[in-house]
N, C-alpha and C positions, 0 to 999 in steps of 0.2 A: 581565428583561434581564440579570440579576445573574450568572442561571444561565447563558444564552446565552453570556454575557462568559467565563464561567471554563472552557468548554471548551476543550480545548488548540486552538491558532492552525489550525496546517495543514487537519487534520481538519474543523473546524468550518468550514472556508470551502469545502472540497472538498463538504463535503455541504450546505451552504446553496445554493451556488452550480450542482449537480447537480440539487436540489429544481426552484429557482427556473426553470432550463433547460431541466428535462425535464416543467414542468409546460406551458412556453412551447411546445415543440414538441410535444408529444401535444395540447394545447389548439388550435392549428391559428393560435396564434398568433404563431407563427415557424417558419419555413420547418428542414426539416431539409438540406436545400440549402444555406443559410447557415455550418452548425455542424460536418457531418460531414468524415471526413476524407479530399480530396480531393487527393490528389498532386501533379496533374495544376494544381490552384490552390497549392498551397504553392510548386511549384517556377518559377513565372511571376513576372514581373515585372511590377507589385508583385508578392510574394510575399503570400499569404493566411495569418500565419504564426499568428494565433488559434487557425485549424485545430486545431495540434499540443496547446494545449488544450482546447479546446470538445468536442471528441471524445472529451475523456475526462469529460464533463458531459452525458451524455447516457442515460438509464436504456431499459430495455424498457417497452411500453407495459402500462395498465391496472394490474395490481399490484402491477407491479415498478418502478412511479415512487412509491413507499411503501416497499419491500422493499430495493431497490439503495441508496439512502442510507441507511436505516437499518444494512444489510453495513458500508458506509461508516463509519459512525457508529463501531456499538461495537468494529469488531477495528481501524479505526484509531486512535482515542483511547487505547483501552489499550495499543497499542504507543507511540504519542508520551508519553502520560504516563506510561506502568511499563518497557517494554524495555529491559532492561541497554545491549542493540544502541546507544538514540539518547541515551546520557548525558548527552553535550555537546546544548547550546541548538543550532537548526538543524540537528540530521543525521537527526534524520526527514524536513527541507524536502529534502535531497539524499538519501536513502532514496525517497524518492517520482520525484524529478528521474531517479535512475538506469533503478528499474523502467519508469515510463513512457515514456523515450529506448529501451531493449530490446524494448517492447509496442510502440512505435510501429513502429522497426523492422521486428520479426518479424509483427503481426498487419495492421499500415497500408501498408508498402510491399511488405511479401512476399506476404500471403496477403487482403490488398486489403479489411480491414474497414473501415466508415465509424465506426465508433463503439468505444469502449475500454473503456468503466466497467468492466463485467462480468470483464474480464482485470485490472484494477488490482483488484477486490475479491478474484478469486484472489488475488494475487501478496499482499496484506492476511494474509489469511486464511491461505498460507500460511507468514509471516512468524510468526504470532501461534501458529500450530499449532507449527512446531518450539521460540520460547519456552517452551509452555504443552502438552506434551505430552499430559498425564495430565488437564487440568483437562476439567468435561465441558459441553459445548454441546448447545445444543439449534436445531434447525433443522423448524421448524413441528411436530411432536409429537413429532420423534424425538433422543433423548436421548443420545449417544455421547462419548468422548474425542475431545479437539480434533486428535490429529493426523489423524482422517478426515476432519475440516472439509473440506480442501480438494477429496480425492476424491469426497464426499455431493454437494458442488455440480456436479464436473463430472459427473457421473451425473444430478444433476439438470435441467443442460442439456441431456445427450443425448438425457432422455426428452422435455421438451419442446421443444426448438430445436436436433437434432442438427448440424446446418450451420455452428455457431457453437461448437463445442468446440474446434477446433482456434484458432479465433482466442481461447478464453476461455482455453484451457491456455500461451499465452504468455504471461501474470500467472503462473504459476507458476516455467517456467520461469527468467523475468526476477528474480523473487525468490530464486530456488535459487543462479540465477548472483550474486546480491546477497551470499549466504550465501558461496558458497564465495569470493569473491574478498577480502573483509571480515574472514573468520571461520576457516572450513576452510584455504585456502592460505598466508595467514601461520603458524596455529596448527600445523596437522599437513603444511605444507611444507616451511617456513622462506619463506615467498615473502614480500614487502612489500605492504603494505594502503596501493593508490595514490587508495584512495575515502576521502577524507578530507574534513571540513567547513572550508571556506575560513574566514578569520580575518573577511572582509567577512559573512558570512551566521551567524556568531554575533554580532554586531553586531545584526542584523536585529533577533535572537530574545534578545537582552538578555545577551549571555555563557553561560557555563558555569554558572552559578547554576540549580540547578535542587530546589524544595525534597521532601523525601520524600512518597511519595504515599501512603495505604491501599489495597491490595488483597487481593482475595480468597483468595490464595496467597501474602500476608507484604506486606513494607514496601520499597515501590523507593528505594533509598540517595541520597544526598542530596551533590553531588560541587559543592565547591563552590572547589577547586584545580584549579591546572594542570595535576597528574597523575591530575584524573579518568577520563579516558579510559581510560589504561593500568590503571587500578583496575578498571571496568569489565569489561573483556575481559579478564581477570585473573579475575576475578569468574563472569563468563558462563561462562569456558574451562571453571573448575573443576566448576559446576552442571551442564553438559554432559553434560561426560566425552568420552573419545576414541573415536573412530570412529561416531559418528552420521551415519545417510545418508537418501536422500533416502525419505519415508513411515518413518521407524522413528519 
């Protein structure tokens, strides 16, 4: 329980709670009727407003309710616990809140999917690829740099479940637009960065104390001031470098 306990908050409850969901609904012991996401029930009164999450707790069947949370798992914990991006305590809770309001959006009301995991594991994945360029992954025997993460899977979709690329490439998307509105358009616009973590939701998550973590590519810094933040994206800016686009 020690270990269970010390996985970062966000992450560990999106993938507990994905497990436990999609073991319920491929076991025939809850309805996917109940979970999926239905417009048509969110916008009635009552409103079904669970929907807007349950949908995103919900995996492909047979070996992708092992697969989809374990995606879950590792590229979201190493960006809550190592990404310059979530310095401050709770801005991965509203890194997640952003992308999935965009996937809901573009894959739920526009292009009419019942279910999201698959799109929020892109939009993960390719969060974790633009941090971690060069580090290398492996995706069931094959070995490559993480920035093709996110194209391997959509490729992977197409061969098996072509139908569904278009609703799974709005996780991408929705993270790009996360990038440039955060990242790119303050830094090489002058624009303002209006995606800020509210004062109530680092409360949440214990303040700005955040202590260094180990990783495999160095030591995530340890920001433990009110001018963490601007250190951070200070910090991120300079590792960068200017003019990064979308797959380089």
């Amino acid at each position: 329980m020690d270990v269970f306990w010390s996985w970062p908050p966000v992450t560990r409850t999106i993938t507990v709670a994905a497990l436990v969901t999609s073991i319920l609904v491929h076991g025939g012991l809850l309805s996917l009727a109940y979970v999926a996401f239905l417009p048509y029930r969110i916008l009635r009164f009552p409103p079904e407003i669970w929907r807007l999450v349950s949908a995103f707790l919900v995996t492909g069947p047979k070996f992708a309710v092992i697969m989809d949370p374990y995606f879950i798992f590792t590229y979201g914990s190493a960006l809550e616990r190592n990404s310059p991006r979530f310095s401050e305590r709770g801005s991965f809770f509203i890194y997640v809140c952003f992308v999935s309001a965009v996937i809901t959006g573009l894959a739920g009301f526009y292009l009419g999917a019942y279910t999201h995991l698959d799109a929020l594991i892109l939009a993960f994945t390719y969060t974790f690829a633009q941090d971690n360029p060069t580090t290398n992954v492996t995706v069931f025997i094959l070995t490559f740099p993480a920035k093709y993460l996110p194209y391997a899977l959509l490729l992977l979709t197409f061969i098996m479940a072509p139908g569904r690329v278009m609703q799974q490439a709005t996780g991408l998307l929705a993270a790009h637009l996360y990038d440039f509105l955060t990242r790119i358009w303050p830094t090489f616009g002058g624009g303002t960065n209006y995606i800020v973590t509210p004062e109530i939701v680092k409360k949440w998550f214990g303040g700005l104390d955040r202590a260094p973590q180990d990783r495999g590519y160095g030591t995530a810094q340890d920001f433990r001031r009110e001018g963490a933040a601007a250190a951070a994206s200070n910090a991120w800016s300079n590792q960068r470098g200017p003019g990064r686009r979308l797959g380089e």
